[in-house]
C-alpha positions, 0 to 999 in steps of 0.5 A, spaced: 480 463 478 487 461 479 490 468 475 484 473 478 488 478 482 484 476 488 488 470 489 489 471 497 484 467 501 484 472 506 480 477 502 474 475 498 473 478 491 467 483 491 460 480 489 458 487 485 465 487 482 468 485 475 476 484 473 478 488 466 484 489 462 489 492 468 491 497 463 484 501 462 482 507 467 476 510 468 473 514 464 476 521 464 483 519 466 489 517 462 496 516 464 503 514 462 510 511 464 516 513 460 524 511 460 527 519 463 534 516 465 533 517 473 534 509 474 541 506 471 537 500 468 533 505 463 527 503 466 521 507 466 521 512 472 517 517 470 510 516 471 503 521 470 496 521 471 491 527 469 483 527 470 479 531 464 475 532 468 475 540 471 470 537 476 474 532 479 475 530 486 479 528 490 483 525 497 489 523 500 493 521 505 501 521 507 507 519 511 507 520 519 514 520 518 518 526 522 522 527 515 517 527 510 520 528 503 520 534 500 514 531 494 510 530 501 511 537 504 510 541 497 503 536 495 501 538 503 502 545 502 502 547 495 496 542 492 489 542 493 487 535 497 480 536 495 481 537 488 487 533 485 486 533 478 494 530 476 499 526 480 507 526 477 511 521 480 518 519 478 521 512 482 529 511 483 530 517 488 526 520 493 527 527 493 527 526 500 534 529 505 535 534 499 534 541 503 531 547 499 534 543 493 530 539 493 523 543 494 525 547 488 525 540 485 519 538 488 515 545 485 518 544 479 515 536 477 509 540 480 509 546 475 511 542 470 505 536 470 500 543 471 503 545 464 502 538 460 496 536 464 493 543 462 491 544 469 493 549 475 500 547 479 494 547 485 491 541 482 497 537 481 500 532 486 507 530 486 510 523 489 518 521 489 520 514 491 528 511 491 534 513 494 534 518 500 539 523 500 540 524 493 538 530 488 533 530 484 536 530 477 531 534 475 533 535 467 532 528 466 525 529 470 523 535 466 524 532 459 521 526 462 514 529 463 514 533 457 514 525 454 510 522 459 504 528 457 506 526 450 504 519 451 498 520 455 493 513 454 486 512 457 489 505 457 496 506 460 494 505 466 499 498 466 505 503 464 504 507 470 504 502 475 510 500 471 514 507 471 513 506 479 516 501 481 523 500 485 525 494 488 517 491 486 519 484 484 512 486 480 508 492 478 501 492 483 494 494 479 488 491 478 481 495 474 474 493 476 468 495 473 463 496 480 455 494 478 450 499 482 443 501 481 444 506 477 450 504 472 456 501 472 463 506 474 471 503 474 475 503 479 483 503 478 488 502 483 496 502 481 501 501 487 508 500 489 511 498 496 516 491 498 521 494 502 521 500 508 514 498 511 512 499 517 504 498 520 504 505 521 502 506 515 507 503 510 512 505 505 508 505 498 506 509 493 498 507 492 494 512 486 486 510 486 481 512 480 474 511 479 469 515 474 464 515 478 461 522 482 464 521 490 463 529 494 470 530 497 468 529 503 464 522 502 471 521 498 476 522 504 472 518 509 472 512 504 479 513 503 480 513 510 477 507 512 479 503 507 486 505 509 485 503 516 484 496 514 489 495 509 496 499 508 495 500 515 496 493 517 502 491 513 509 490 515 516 488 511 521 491 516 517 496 521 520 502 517 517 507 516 517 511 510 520 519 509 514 518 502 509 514 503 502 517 499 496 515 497 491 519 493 484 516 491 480 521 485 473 521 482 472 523 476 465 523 476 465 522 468 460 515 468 454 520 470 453 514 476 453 518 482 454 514 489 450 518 495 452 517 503 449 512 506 446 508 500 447 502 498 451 504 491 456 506 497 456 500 502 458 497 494 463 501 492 466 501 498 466 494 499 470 494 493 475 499 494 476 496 501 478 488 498 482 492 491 486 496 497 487 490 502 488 486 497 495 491 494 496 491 501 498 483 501 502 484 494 506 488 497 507 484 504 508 478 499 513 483 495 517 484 501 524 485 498 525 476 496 520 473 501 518 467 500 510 467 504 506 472 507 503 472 514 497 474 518 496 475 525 490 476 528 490 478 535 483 478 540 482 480 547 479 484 552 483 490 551 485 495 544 491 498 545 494 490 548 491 487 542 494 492 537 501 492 541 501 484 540 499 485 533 505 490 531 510 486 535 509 479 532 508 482 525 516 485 526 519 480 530 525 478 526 525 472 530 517 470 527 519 473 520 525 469 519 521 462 521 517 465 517 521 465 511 524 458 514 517 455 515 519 453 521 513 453 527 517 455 532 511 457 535 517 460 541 518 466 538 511 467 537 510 467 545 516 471 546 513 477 542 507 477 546 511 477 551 515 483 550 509 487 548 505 485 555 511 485 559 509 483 567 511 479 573 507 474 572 505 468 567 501 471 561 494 467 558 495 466 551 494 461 546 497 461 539 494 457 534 498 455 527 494 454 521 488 452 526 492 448 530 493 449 537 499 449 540 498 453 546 493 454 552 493 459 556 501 460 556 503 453 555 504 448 550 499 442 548 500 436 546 499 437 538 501 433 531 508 436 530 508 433 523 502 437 521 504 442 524 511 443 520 507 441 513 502 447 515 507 452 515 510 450 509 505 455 504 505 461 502 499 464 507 500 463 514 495 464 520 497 466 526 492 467 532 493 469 538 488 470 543 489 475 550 484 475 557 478 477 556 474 479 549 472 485 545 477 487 542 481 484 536 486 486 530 490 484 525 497 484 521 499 482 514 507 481 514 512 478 510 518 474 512 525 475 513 530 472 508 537 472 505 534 476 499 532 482 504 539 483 507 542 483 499 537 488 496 538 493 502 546 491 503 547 493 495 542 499 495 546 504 492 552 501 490 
């Protein structure tokens, strides 16, 4: 349907899954999104989500940057990954470059979420995003979540998604109710990300919930894979954020109980993967003023050359801003695989546009120019490249490159 949140063509919408009100969580989790003062425009920046459930279990995943946010830093080493029962995020500053200042701070949103959730600081989980190298206002953040603790709604999910948001033209969340065989369980998913996103992992804030029983181990490795096929496959600009976390927790408190190696888990799995690959898309398609997203899927006979080519095409400034124009300057296609395989003689690489051929084994074919320039004008275009050889493949998601990006990210803090 044309307002279902699956609205790519590149992701099919589970078959076991049904779309709810964005605003309902799973059982056992409530959450808010309140006004703190953090951003000028007064909109929500303070946002909290606590399981009831004491046995609640939990995964996560953080920024591979060299200068990771004091919130990533204090979450990874004060916070138990296996058992986060309560995640305070604020947006409009990252509480990144900050210094000691800024692990106090840190430490402060974590203790203060532990007293209003009812749970220990070690079960709480603390994200940032915004603005590097300025201080936390960390009175308006205290007073923020005292309110955010006094609001908490097992329909507030939509408030969350919204109290994260920083340069998202949209808020990014979806709840589905997942039919297994032994009982339905909901899963929710609220994410933020449009600029600052590079395939390695990508500049986002994305918290998962579901009711039903996951151990911590089953939990991580569902975590990961799905990560693997989602956020880290995107790219907006090729930067990589100092505070990209993600963070999946199970409640259990749906009593349906999802095993390895079953076939509720090959379900729910499947419905994690497309609910994360698809927030993956809305944030490419986000990008910070683009007009259309892209996919590039590489195949060859090598990994490592296929993901090269996949990461080069996907931040070429030269692919993005055809992109944008809907320009099929498919030149700046060959000249990214080019820089990624650079060698001293002719490489053999075809390309084709929207399912047009426009080079074979290096070299440009007679093709339908007209077609081809209506096929670039949509939302979704497909680039498919393919290298000598065979058995490897790989796939990039990415945004173009317009006027709007440079005017953001120009006036970001002044």
């Amino acid at each position: 349907m044309a307002d279902s949140f699956f609205n790519s063509r590149w992701v099919d919408a589970p078959a076991q899954a049904t779309e709810v009100s964005t605003g309902e969580l799973p059982l056992g989790f409530r959450a808010a999104g309140v006004a703190a003062g953090i951003k000028p425009s007064g909109n929500k920046d303070i946002a909290l989500i606590v399981s009831d459930v004491p046995e609640t279990t939990s995964a996560a995943r953080f920024s591979r940057s060299g200068a990771q946010s004091a919130p990533v830093l204090v979450t990874r080493q004060r916070t138990e990954l296996h058992a986060i029962r309560a995640i305070i995020v604020n947006s409009g500053n990252a509480n990144a470059a900050t210094g000691n200042r800024g692990l106090d701070d840190a430490a402060k949103m974590q203790g203060g979420a532990a007293i209003v959730a009812g749970v220990s600081e070690a079960n709480v989980a603390i994200a940032s995003t915004g603005v590097i190298g300025v201080p936390l206002p960390i009175d308006k953040v205290i007073k923020g979540i005292a309110e955010a603790g006094r609001q908490l709604r097992s329909d507030g999910g939509a408030d969350f998604a919204e109290a994260i948001r920083t340069t998202d033209a949209f808020a990014k969340n979806v709840s589905l109710e997942v039919a297994l065989s032994t009982g339905t369980a909901r899963l929710s998913v609220q994410a933020k990300g449009a600029g600052m996103i590079s395939p390695n992992f990508a500049t986002l804030l994305v918290f998962a919930q579901t009711d039903a029983k996951l151990d911590a181990d089953e939990a991580d490795l569902l975590l990961s894979v799905c990560t693997k096929r989602s956020f880290d496959r995107i790219s907006v600009d090729g930067q990589l954020s100092t505070s990209d976390t993600i963070i999946l927790q199970a409640s259990g408190a749906s009593g349906v109980s999802i095993e390895p190696e079953t076939e509720d888990e090959k379900i729910f799995g499947e419905a994690l993967d497309a609910a994360l690959r698809q927030i993956a898309l809305m944030v490419a398609r986000d990008g910070e003023g683009a007009r259309r997203t892209g996919r590039v899927l590489v195949r060859g006979g090598e990994q490592q050359g296929v993901e090269r080519v996949a990461h080069a095409v996907a931040d070429s400034p030269l692919v993005k801003t055809a992109l944008y124009g809907g320009d099929p300057n498919w030149g700046r296609i060959i000249q990214a695989v080019g820089a990624a395989l650079p060698g001293t003689a002719p490489l053999s690489v075809d390309i084709t546009i929207e399912g047009i051929p426009v080079c074979v084994a290096g070299a440009v074919v007679n093709h339908d120019t007209e077609a081809l320039k209506q096929a670039v004008q949509g939302s979704e275009i497909e680039y498919e490249i393919t290298l000598p050889g065979e058995g490897a493949e790989t796939e990039r998601y990415f945004s173009d490159l317009g006027h709007e990006y440079i005017t953001i990210n120009a006036d970001y803090t002044t």
